[in-house]
C-alpha positions, -999 to +999 in steps of 0.1 A: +824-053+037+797-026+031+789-041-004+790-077+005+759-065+031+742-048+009+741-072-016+731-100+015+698-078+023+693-073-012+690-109-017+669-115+012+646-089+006+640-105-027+629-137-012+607-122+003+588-098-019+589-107-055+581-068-068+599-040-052+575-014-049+569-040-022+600-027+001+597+000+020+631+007+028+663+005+014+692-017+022+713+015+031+680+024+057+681-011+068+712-008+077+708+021+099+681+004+116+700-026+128+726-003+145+700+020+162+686-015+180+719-030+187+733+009+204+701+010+222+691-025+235+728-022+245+720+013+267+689-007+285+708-037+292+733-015+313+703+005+328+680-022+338+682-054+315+655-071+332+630-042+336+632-040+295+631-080+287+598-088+315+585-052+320+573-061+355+589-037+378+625-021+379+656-034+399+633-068+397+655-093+421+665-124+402+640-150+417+614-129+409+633-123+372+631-164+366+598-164+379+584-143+353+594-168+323+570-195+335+538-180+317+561-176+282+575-214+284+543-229+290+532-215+255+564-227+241+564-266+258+534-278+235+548-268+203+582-292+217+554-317+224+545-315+183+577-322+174+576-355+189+552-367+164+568-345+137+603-362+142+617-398+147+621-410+182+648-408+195+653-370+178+681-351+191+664-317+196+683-285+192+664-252+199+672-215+190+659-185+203+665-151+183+666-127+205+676-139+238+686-110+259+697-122+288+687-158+291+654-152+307+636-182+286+667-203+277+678-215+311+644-228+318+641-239+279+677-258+282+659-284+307+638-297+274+656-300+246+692-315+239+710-282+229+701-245+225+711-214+213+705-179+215+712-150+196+706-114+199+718-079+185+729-066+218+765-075+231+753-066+266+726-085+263+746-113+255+772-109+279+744-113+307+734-140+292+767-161+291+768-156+330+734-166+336+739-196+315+774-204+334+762-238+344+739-247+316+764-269+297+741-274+265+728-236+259+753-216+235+747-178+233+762-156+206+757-117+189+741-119+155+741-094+130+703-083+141+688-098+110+701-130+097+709-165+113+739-163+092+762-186+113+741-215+115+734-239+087+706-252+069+683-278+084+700-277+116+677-271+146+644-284+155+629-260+170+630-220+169+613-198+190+610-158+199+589-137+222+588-097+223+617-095+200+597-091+166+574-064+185+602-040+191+620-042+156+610-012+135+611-026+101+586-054+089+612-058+066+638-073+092+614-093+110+602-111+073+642-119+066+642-138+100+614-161+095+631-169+059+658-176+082+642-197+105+629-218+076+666-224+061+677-235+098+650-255+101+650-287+093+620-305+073+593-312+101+609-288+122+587-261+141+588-228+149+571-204+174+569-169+177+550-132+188+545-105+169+529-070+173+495-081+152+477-044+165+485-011+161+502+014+180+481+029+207+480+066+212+508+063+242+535+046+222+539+075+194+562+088+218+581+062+223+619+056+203+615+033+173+635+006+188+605+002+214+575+007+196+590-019+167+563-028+139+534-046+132+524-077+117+488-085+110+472-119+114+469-119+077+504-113+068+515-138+085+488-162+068+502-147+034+537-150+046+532-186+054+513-193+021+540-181-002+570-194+015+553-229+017+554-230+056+524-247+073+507-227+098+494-248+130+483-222+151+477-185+156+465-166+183+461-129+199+450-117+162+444-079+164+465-075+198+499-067+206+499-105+216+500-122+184+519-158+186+521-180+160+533-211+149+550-224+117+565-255+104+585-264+080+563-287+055+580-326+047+558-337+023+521-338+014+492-358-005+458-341+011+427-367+008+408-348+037+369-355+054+349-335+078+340-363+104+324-341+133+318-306+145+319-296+184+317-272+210+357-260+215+355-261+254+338-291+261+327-310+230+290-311+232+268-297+198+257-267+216+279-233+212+271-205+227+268-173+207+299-148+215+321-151+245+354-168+256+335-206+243+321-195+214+344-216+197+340-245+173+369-282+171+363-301+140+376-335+136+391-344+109+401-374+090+423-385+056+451-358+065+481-356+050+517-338+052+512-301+042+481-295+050+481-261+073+457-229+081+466-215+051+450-244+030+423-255+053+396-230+062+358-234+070+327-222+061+304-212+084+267-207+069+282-195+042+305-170+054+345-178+056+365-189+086+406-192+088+408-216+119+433-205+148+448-238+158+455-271+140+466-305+161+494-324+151+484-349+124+480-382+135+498-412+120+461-424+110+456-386+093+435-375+121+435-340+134+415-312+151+412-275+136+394-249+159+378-224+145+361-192+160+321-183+153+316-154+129+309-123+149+271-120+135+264-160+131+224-165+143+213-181+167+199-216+157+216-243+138+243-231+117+261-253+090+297-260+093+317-269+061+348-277+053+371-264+031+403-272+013+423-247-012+394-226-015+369-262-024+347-276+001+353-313+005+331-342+025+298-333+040+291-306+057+279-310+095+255-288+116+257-274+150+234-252+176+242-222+184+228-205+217+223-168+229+239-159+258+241-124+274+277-110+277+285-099+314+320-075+316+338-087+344+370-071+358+404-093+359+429-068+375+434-030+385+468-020+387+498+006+379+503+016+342+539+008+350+546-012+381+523-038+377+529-052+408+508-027+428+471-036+424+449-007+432+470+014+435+491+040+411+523+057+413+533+067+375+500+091+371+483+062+356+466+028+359+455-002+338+420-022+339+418-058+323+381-066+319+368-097+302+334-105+281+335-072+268+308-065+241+311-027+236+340-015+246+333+019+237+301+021+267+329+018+291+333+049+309+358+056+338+352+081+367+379+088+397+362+108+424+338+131+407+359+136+377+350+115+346+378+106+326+384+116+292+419+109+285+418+066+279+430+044+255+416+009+250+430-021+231+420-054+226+440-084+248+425-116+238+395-115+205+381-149+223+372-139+259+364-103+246+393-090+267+404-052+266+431-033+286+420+004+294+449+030+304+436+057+327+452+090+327+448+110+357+442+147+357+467+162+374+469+172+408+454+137+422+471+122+448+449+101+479+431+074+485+400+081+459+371+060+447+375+046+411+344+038+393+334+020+360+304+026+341+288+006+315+260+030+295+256+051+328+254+024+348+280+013+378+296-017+372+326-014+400+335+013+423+364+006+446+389+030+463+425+030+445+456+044+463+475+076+438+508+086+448+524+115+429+550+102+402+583+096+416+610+120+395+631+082+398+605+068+377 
């Protein structure tokens, strides 16, 4: 059984990279891996299933539990809404999800499509799932091997999705072999959806167990992945967060006779686009589009300097379709030329649009618990989290609690469009009180508000 394995991975991790200074571990190590996550997402569904798949707050009651899918389905319905101009009418959709834990996203996924499945490494996981699902008569849950779709067979679903799975498998390795999979269960025109760790690790998680910090997958591997597996990339967004979704799908056929017909504002299609910010995005309409055509083929060219769009529209039956693009971090202000470009050639003419200064104000979305993030302002794990938006310089942020400035933060980036970043404050320790937190920006206050620190409960 060991051999027939072995010689499984072997053959997958071929597939995927054609040289094998290219693999950085062994089948053997492989191996190992996949029973590390499947004896410890089996330990965290016993301890607190829920708290692991959401990460809200622990002992999270089951309204609440359901509650917290709605934000992930609501990136997943549009992709459902491609398919039906991908598919015949009348399609009978089947969906998969790899990793479904404990049916979080399938029960409220099972209400649009025909049939769907899970899978996932974790027989705990799975037997939550099957009681969750009790009265769902067309979802199907099952354990997997934790990296192959091996029991389904080709061209058989529609639809494939996956959220904070990828992000918590520690071998880039694994996480490639599934996406070959998904393509072989696919079937031609089918779509797939799915996150991925696209950052790296922040100073917190070096701590943490493999199984939980997981991997990461840049923007541009995924571009590369998609390129040499002849998957058509529609969409990517999140690039350089932990956030990273993407979309794939599997190519029919393709005869590319592509125009440039018109370049506008992103957020509200007018020819003026502001410099840097959350709009400082660019749609352009195009025309003559055929089957195949994807991000990895179709870039622009913006005064010169290259462009890989994050979002292409399902192709019309006329060949029309919309590719956003974001604006070059240094583009001028003034008119910049917008071209179009197709396997590396640009074709039609290019168009022109304005682009505007604007002055970037940081603005604060949330304040709350490193842990429970439920309790706004307030802090019981020795640690807090601030979202701020239209962030230019995230490095002139500066934090102060009472009259101690903090030293001890980490920073990532949350979302590259509205200049988003997530701060972790560390507290000195002994703080405990009702204290005043302030934020600086070069020296200067931009928020001062009094936050509520309670000492960390042992519990915790």
């Amino acid at each position: 059984m060991m051999g027939i394995l072995t010689r499984m991975v072997n053959h997958i991790l071929s597939r995927i990279f054609p040289t094998a200074s290219k693999i950085n571990n062994s089948p053997q190590q492989l191996q190992e891996v996949v029973a590390t996550m499947r004896r410890d997402w089996n330990q965290r569904a016993v301890e607190d299933a829920s708290f692991y798949v959401a990460f809200y707050q622990r002992g999270q009651p089951e309204e609440a539990f359901r509650e917290s899918a709605q934000e992930v389905v609501q990136e997943l319905i549009p992709e459902i809404g491609r398919l039906s101009q991908e598919l015949p009418e009348g399609t009978f959709i089947r969906a998969l999800e790899i990793g479904c834990g404990p049916g979080r996203l399938m029960l409220p996924m099972s209400r649009h499509v025909d049939e769907i499945h899970g899978v996932d490494i974790s027989e705990e996981m799975i037997s939550l799932a099957s009681k969750r699902l009790l009265d769902v008569p067309n979802a199907h849950v099952q354990v997997n091997s934790g990296f192959d779709l091996s029991s389904f067979p080709n061209d058989h679903f529609s639809f494939v999705y996956s959220y904070v799975v990828f992000q918590h498998i520690p071998s880039s390795e694994i996480v490639l072999q599934y996406l070959i999979e998904t393509k072989r269960v696919l079937r031609p025109g089918g779509v797939t959806r799915f996150q991925v760790r696209g950052a790296p690790h922040s100073r917190a998680s070096e701590t943490e167990p493999p199984t939980w910090k997981g991997c990461v997958i840049t923007a541009d591997e995924i571009v590369d992945f998609a390129r040499r597996n002849y998957m058509e990339l529609v969409a990517l967004s999140g690039e350089g967060t932990q956030y990273l979704w993407v979309t794939l799908k599997k190519p029919k056929a393709h005869v590319p006779e592509i125009i440039l017909d018109a370049v506008t504002a992103a957020h509200d299609g007018s020819s003026t686009v502001p410099q840097r910010g959350r709009n400082a995005a660019l749609s352009l309409w195009v025309k003559n589009v055929s089957e195949g055509t994807d991000l990895t083929t179709l870039s622009v060219s913006i005064n010169g300097t290259a462009v890989r769009g994050y979002y292409l529209s399902a192709i019309g039956w006329d060949g029309g379709c919309q590719m956003n693009v974001m604006l070059p971090k240094d583009v001028p202000v003034g008119l910049a030329e917008v071209a179009l470009v197709y396997r590396g050639v640009v074709t039609g003419i290019p168009k022109t649009i304005l682009v505007e200064a604007v002055d970037l104000i940081p603005r604060i979305i949330a304040i709350y618990d490193s842990i429970n993030t439920t309790l706004l302002m307030q802090s019981e794990s020795g640690a807090m989290k601030v979202l701020m938006e239209d962030v230019g310089e995230p490095e002139k942020i500066s934090f102060r609690v009472g009259d101690q400035t903090l030293a001890n933060v980490d920073v990532v980036s949350t979302n590259l469009f509205s200049r988003q970043f997530l701060f972790s404050l560390y507290f000195p320790s002994p703080l405990s009180g009702e204290v005043k937190l302030s934020i600086f920006i070069q020296g200067q206050e931009l928020f001062g508000g009094i936050v509520k620190i309670s000492a960390p409960s042992k519990s915790k």
